[in-house]
Every structure is written in structure tokens, then in C-alpha cells.
C-alpha positions as CSV (number, residue, x, y, z in Angstrom):
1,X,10.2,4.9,-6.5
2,X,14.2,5.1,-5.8
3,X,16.1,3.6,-7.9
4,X,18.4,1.5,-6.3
5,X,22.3,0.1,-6.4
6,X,21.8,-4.2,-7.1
7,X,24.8,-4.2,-5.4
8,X,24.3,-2.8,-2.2
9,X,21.0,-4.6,-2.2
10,X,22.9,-7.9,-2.5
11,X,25.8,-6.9,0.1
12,X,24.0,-6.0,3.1
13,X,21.6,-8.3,3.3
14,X,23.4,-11.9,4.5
15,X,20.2,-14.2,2.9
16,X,17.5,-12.7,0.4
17,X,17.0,-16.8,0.0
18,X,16.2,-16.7,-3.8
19,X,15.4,-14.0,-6.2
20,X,14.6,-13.0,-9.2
21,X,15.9,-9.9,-11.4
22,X,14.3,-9.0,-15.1
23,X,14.8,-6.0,-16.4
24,X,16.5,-4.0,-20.0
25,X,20.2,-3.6,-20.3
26,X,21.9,0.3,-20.4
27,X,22.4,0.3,-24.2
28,X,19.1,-1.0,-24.8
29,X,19.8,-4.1,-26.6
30,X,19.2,-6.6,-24.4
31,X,16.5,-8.2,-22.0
32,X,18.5,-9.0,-19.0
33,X,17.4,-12.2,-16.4
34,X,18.9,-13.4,-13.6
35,X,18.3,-16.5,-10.7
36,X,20.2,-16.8,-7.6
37,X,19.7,-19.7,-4.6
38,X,21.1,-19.2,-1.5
39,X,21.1,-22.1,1.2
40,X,21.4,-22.5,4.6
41,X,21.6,-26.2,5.3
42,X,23.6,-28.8,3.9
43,X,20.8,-30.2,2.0
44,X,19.9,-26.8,0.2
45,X,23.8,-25.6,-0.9
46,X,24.3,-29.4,-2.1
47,X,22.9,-27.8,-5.4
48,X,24.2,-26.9,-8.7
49,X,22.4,-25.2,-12.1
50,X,22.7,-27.3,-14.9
51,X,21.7,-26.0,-18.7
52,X,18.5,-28.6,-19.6
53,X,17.2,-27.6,-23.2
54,X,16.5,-23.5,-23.9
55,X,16.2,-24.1,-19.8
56,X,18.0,-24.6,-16.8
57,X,17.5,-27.2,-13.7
58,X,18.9,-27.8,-10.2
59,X,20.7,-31.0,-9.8
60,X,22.1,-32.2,-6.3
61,X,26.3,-32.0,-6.5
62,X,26.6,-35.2,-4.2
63,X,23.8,-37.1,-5.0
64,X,25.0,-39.4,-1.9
65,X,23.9,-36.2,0.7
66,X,20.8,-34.9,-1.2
67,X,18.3,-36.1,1.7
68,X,15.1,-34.0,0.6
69,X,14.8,-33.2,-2.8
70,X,11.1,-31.6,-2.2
71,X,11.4,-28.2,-2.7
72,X,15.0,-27.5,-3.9
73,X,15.4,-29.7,-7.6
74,X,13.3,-28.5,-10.0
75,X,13.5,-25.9,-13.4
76,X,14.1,-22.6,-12.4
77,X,13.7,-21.5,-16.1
78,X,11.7,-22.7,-19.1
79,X,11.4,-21.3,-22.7
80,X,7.8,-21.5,-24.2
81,X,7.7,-20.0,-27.3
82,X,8.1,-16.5,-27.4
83,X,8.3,-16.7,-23.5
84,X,11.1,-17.1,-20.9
85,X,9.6,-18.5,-17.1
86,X,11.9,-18.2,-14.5
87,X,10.4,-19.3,-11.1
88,X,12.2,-20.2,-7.5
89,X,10.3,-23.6,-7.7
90,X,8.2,-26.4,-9.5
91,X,5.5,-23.8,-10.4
92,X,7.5,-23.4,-13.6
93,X,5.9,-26.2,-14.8
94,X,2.8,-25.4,-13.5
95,X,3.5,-21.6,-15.7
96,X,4.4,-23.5,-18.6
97,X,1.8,-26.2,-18.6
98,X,-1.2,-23.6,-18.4
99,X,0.2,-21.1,-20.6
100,X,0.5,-23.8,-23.3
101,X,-3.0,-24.1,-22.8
102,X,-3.8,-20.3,-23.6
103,X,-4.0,-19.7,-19.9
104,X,-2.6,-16.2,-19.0
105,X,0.7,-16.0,-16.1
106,X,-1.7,-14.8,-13.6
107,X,-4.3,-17.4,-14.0
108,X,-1.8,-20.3,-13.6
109,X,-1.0,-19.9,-10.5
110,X,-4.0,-19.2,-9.1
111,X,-3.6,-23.3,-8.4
112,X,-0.5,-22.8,-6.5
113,X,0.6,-21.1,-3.1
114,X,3.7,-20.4,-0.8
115,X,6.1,-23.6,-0.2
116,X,4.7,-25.7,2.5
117,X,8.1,-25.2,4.7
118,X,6.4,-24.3,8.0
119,X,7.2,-22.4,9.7
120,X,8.7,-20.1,6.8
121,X,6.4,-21.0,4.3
122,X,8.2,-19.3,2.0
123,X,7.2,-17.9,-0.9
124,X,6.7,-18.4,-4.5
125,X,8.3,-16.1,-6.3
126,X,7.6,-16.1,-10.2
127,X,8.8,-14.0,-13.5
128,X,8.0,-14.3,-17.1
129,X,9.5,-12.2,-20.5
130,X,7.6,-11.7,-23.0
131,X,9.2,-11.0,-26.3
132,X,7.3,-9.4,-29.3
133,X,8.7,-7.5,-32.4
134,X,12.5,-6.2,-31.5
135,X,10.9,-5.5,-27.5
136,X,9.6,-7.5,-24.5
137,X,7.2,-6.9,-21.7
138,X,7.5,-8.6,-18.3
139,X,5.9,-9.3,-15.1
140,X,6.5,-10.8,-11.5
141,X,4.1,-12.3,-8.9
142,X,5.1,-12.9,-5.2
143,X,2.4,-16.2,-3.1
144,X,3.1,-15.5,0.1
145,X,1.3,-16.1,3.4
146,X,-0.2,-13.9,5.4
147,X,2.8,-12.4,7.8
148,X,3.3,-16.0,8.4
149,X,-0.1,-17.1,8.6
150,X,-0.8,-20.4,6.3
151,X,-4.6,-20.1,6.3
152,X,-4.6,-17.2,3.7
153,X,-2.2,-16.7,0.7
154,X,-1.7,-13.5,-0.7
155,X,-1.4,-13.2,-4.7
156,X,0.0,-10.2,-6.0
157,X,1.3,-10.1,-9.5
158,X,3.0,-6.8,-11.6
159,X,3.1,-5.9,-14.8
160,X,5.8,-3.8,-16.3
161,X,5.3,-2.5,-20.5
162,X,8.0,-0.9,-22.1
163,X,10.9,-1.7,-19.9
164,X,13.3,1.5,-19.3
165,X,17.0,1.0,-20.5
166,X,19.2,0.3,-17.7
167,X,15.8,-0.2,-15.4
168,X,15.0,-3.7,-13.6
169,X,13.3,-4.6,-11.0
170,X,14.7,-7.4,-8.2
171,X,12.1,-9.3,-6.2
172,X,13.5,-12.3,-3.5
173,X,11.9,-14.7,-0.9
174,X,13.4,-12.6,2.5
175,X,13.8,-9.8,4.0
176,X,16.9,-11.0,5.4
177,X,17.8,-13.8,8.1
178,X,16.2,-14.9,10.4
179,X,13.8,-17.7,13.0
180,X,11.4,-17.9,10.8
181,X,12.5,-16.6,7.7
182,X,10.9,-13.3,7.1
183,X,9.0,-12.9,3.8
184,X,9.7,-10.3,1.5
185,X,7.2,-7.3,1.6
186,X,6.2,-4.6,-0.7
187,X,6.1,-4.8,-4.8
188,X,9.6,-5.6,-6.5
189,X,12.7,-3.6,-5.9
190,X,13.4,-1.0,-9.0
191,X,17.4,-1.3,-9.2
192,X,19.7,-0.2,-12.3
193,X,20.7,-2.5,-15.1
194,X,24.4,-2.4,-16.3
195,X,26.9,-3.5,-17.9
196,X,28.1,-6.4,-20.0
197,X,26.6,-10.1,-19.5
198,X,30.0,-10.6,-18.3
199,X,30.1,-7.4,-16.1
200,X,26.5,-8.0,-15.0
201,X,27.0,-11.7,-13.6
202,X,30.0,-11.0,-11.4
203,X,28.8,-7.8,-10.4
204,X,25.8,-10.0,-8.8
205,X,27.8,-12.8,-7.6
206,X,30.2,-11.0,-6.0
207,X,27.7,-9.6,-4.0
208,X,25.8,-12.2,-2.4
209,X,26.8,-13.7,0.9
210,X,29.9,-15.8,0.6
211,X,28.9,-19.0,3.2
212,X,25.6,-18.8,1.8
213,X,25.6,-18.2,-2.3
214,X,24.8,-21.4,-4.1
215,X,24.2,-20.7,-8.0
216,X,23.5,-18.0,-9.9
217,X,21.9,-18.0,-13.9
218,X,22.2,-14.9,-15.9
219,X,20.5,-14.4,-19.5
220,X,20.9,-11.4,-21.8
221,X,18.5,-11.6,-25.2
222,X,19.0,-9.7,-28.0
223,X,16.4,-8.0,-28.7
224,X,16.8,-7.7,-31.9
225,X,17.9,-11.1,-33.1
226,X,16.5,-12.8,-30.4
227,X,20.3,-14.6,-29.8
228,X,20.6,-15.3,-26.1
229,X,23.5,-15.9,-24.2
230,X,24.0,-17.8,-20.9
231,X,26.0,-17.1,-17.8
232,X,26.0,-19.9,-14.9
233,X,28.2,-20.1,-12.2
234,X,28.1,-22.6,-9.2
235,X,30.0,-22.5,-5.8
236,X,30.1,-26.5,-6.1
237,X,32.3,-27.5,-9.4
């Protein structure tokens, strides 16, 4: 698989929607994360990230225009344990709940499926780190109807031991925009990892569509100390 350039994944495409990057840092230090919404209505950019525990939530900015809050407030990241969940929906809490319960990622959401925003029916889209003696693991998992039939979703989930330095992989609701909204297609994207927390976040953020960027959440772990540090920046403040 090509290895590609985060960045020119980001700039020519106007509206991935939401997505989901996880991967190791170049120097090898770090576990790297990040969350981005997008929005196309007024409803879905009236959002911010707030921090909410180890975890982060969405919040409306004026609660006085949030009309619909199904679908867009929820926590997009959770810490269980030894485990950071970062999904584009409620089924964070659905990974959380069941992996408490010595459920694995895969088996809990086998009691979820795509959003029920017809005629998109977007999907869920769904990351978890694993962290284990000065190293992680991680995997992703994509719901998604079948090419935009509702009466069959399609589960994929994958699995990725010993993370590369400066390797990721990038995973997002869309193929770009569009009447419906396409679904992404195909296993997550492998893109480089680099730079500084710092470096990383802007490098992202400046690369997503202007009119339609909302928020964006970066984490880099330690790997070693297990110390994390948090990057969130909102279009809305």
C-alpha cells in the first residue's frame, strides 16, 4: 500500500465528513490520535470539543440554534483503562460499556450500525489504542451500508500490531461531497506521521476545508510514561 501525504488527503477533498487518524509518531515516542467534524448545515458546525474527564465531548456553541442534537453531541473519545476510544458517534459508549464488561472492540458493535440519516446513512466510524508495556496496538472498524442500501450493514474492522514509526492510518465517513453523501470505501488510508503535537495539529487543521472544518482533537501519548498531551482547536470560540 502507498503511503500517503495527510495533507494532500485533507486538501483536495472539500468534506471527508469526520475521520479518524491513529497511528506512531516519527521518533517513535509517541501514540498519535486525532478527531475532526466537519459540517454542512447550520445545525452540524454549531458544535464545539470540549475536554470531559481523560475524554472529550461535543457541546452545541449557541445552545439557542442547536435544533437536532441526535446524531452530532456525544463523546468522541473515552479512556478505559489502558484504552483510548475514539468514535464519530454515541457508539463510544456503547465501546466502553461492553469492553468494561470483558467484551472485545469487535464484539461491541456488533449491536450497532450506520447513522440512521437517510438518505446518507452514514457511517460509523470507530478506533481504539491499546497500550501495553512502553507500546500500543490499535484497530479501526468502518458500519456502513451497503452502497447506500439500509437493509444490509457491512462490518469491517482492522487490526494493526506493532505500529511503524511515522506510519498511521486515516479512515473518514466520505469520499468527498456530494447528494447523498458517498461513503467511504476500501480499508483505512496508510498516511505518514510527523512532527511535533504542535506541528501535527496545524498541519491537519490547516488542511481541512475552510467553510466546512468544525473541531479538531489531537492526542500524543508517551509511550513510555504514558503522559498525554491534548490539542483542541474549534472554529467557534
Amino acid at each position: 500500500m502507498v503511503k500517503l501525504d495527510i495533507a494532500k488527503e485533507l486538501s483536495t477533498n472539500a468534506y471527508p465528513g469526520r475521520g479518524i487518524i491513529i497511528g506512531k509518531s516519527s521518533c517513535g515516542k509517541y501514540a498519535v490520535t486525532a478527531y475532526f467534524i466537519m459540517g454542512r448545515s447550520e445545525n452540524s458546525r454549531n458544535r464545539v470539543f470540549v475536554e470531559d474527564g481523560d475524554g472529550i465531548r461535543t457541546q452545541a456553541f449557541d445552545p439557542s440554534k442547536l435544533t437536532d442534537p441526535h446524531l452530532i453531541i456525544y463523546a468522541p473519545v473515552r479512556v478505559l483503562g489502558n484504552k483510548l476510544i475514539v468514535t464519530n458517534g454515541d457508539q463510544t459508549d456503547t465501546i466502553y460499556e461492553m469492553m468494561d464488561k470483558q467484551y472485545t472492540f469487535e464484539q461491541s458493535l456488533r449491536s450497532r450500525e450506520f447513522e440512521d440519516d437517510a438518505p446518507n446513512y452514514t457511517p460509523r466510524i470507530s478506533g481504539i489504542l491499546r497500550f501495553d508495556k512502553n507500546d500500543f496496538n490499535y484497530a479501526m472498524s468502518i458500519l456502513k451500508s451497503a452502497n447506500g442500501n439500509p437493509d444490509s450493514c457491512q462490518r469491517y474492522t482492522f487490526s494493526y500490531n506493532n505500529p511503524i514509526a511515522g506510519e498511521g492510518h486515516f479512515i473518514h465517513t466520505y469520499m468527498g461531497d456530494g447528494s447523498p453523501l458517498p461513503s467511504f470505501e476500501g480499508e483505512p488510508k496508510l498516511v505518514g506521521i510527523s512532527g511535533s503535537i504542535d506541528e501535527f495539529t496545524e498541519m491537519v487543521w490547516s488542511n481541512l476545508n475552510a467553510d466546512n472544518k468544525v473541531s479538531l482533537f489531537v492526542r500524543y501519548v508517551e509511550l513510555e510514561s504514558g503522559k498525554a498531551e491534548t490539542r483542541i482547536i474549534n472554529k467557534n470560540n
